[in-house]
N, C-alpha and C positions, 0 to 999 in steps of 0.2 A: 199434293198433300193438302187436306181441307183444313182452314187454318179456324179453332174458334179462340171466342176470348174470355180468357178464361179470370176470373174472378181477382181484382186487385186485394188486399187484404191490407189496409189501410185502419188505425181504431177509427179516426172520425167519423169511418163509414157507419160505425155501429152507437150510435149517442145512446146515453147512459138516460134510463126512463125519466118520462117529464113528472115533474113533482116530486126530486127527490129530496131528500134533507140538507141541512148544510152542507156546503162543500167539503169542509172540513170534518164533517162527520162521515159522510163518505169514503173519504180518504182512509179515517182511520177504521173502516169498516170493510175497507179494501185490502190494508195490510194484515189484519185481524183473521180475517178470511184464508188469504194466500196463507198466512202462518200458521195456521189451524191442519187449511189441508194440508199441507205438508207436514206436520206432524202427527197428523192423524194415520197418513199413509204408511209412514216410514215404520217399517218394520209388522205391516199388518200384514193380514191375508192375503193370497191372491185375490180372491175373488173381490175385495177391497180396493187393492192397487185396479183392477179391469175396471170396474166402475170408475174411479179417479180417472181413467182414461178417457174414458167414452164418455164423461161429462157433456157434453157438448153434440153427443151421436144423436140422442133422442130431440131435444130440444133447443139445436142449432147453438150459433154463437150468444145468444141474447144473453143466456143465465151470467155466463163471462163479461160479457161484453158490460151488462149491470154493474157486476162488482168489479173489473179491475181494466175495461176501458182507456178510464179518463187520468189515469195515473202516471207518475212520469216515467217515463222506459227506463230510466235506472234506479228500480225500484223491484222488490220481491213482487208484488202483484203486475209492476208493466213487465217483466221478465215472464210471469206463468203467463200472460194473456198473450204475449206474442209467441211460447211455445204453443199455446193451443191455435193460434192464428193458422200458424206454420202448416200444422197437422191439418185442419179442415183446407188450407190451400190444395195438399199433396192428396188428402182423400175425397174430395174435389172430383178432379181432375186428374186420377193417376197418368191414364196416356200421354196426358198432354207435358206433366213434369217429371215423367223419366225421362221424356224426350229429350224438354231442355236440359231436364240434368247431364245426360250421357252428352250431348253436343256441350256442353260445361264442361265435363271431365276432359273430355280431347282440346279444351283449347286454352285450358288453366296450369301453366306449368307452378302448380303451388303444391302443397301439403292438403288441401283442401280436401279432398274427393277420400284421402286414407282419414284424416280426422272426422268424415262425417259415416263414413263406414257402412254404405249400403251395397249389396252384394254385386255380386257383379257378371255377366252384364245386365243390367240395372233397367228392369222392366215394370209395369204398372204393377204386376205383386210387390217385386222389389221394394219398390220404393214405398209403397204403402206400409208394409214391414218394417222399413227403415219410421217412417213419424210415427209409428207405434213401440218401436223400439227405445228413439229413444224418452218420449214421454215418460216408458218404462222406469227409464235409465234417470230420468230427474226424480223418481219421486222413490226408488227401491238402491237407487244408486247416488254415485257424485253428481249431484244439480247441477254445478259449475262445470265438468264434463259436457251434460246434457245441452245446455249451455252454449258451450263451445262446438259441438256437436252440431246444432242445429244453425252456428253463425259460418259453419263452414257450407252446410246443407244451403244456403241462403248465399254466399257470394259464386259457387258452382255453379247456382242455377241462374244467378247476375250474369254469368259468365255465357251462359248457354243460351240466353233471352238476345244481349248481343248478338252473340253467331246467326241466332235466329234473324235479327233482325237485318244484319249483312246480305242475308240469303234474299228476304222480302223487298229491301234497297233496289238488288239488282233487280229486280220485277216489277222497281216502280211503284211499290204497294204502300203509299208513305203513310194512311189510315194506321199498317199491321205493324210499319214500323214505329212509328208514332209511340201504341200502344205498349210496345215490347222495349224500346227504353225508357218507357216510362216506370214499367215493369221492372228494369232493371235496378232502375234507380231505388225503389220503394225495397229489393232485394236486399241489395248492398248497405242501405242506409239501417234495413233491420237485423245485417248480419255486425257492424259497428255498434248496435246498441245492448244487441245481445253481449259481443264479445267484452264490451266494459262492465255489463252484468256479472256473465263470471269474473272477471279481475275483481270487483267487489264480493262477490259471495266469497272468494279465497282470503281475503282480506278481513270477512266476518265482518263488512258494510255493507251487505243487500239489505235492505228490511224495508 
């Protein structure tokens, strides 16, 4: 199996443009934003909600990365920037994270794999389906779902970066393994941040 490396999704990686304005004016130009689109969306068109999706298809993470970056992860804007994170991970790199995902689902005895709900057996359509899904699902549905959703999507594929890296262990590959709990770690950490995200959106404290 040719092993590549596929893209860590990290915000630091993406700094918010030099010369912006206050801090604090940023901030609240971040939350302002995130509260807009989603009100903007909820209850529009289709062809409204697609575009909301695909934000980020034409002109890469940057426009994101500008507004809702540097914010704290429990926060309505570090919540949409880490769903869209997710999504350019998985459409990315489909082969490479149905892979780890399915090696996830076989070796995660949790709830995980039915809370994240990609079809199964769970193939580069698949799973591409699934980060479009549920982006869908945050902005036409329950966000705090979406949410949750995506923090399960996120320890499964923790789960399956591990297994991976057990495999590369035994091969000696300590570069792939290196790489792959590191991977796992940035997973797990962003399926905990999400998860307290929803627990506040239910709570009517995301903002």
């Amino acid at each position: 199996m040719n092993f590549h490396r596929p893209a860590l999704f990290e915000g630091h990686e993406f700094a918010v443009f030099e010369g912006a304005a206050d801090p604090a004016e940023v901030s609240a130009l971040a939350h302002e934003t995130a509260s807009l689109l989603l009100a903007h969306v909820k209850n529009a068109p289709a062809e409204v909600v697609d575009r909301a999706i695909e934000l980020t298809d034409e002109n890469g993470l940057d426009i994101a990365a500008e507004l809702w970056s540097k914010t704290s992860a429990h926060s309505l804007p570090g919540s949409l920037w880490r769903l869209y994170l997710v999504r350019a991970y998985i459409r990315q790199q489909p082969e490479y994270t149905s892979d780890v995902y399915t090696r996830g689902v076989a070796s995660l005895a949790t709830a995980d794999a039915v809370i994240a709900g990609a079809a199964t057996p769970t193939g580069p359509e698949e799973i591409r389906a699934l980060a479009d899904q549920i982006l869908r699902g945050a902005f036409e549905g329950d966000f705090g779902l979406a949410l949750d959703r995506t923090a399960s999507f996120c320890r499964v594929s923790a789960a399956g970066c591990l297994k991976l890296a057990d495999e590369y262990e035994a091969l000696a590959q300590k570069d792939r393994v290196d790489f792959l709990t590191t991977q796992a770690a940035t997973l797990a950490k962003t399926a905990t941040e999400l998860t307290h995200c929803a627990r506040l959106w239910r709570a009517g404290s995301l903002t």
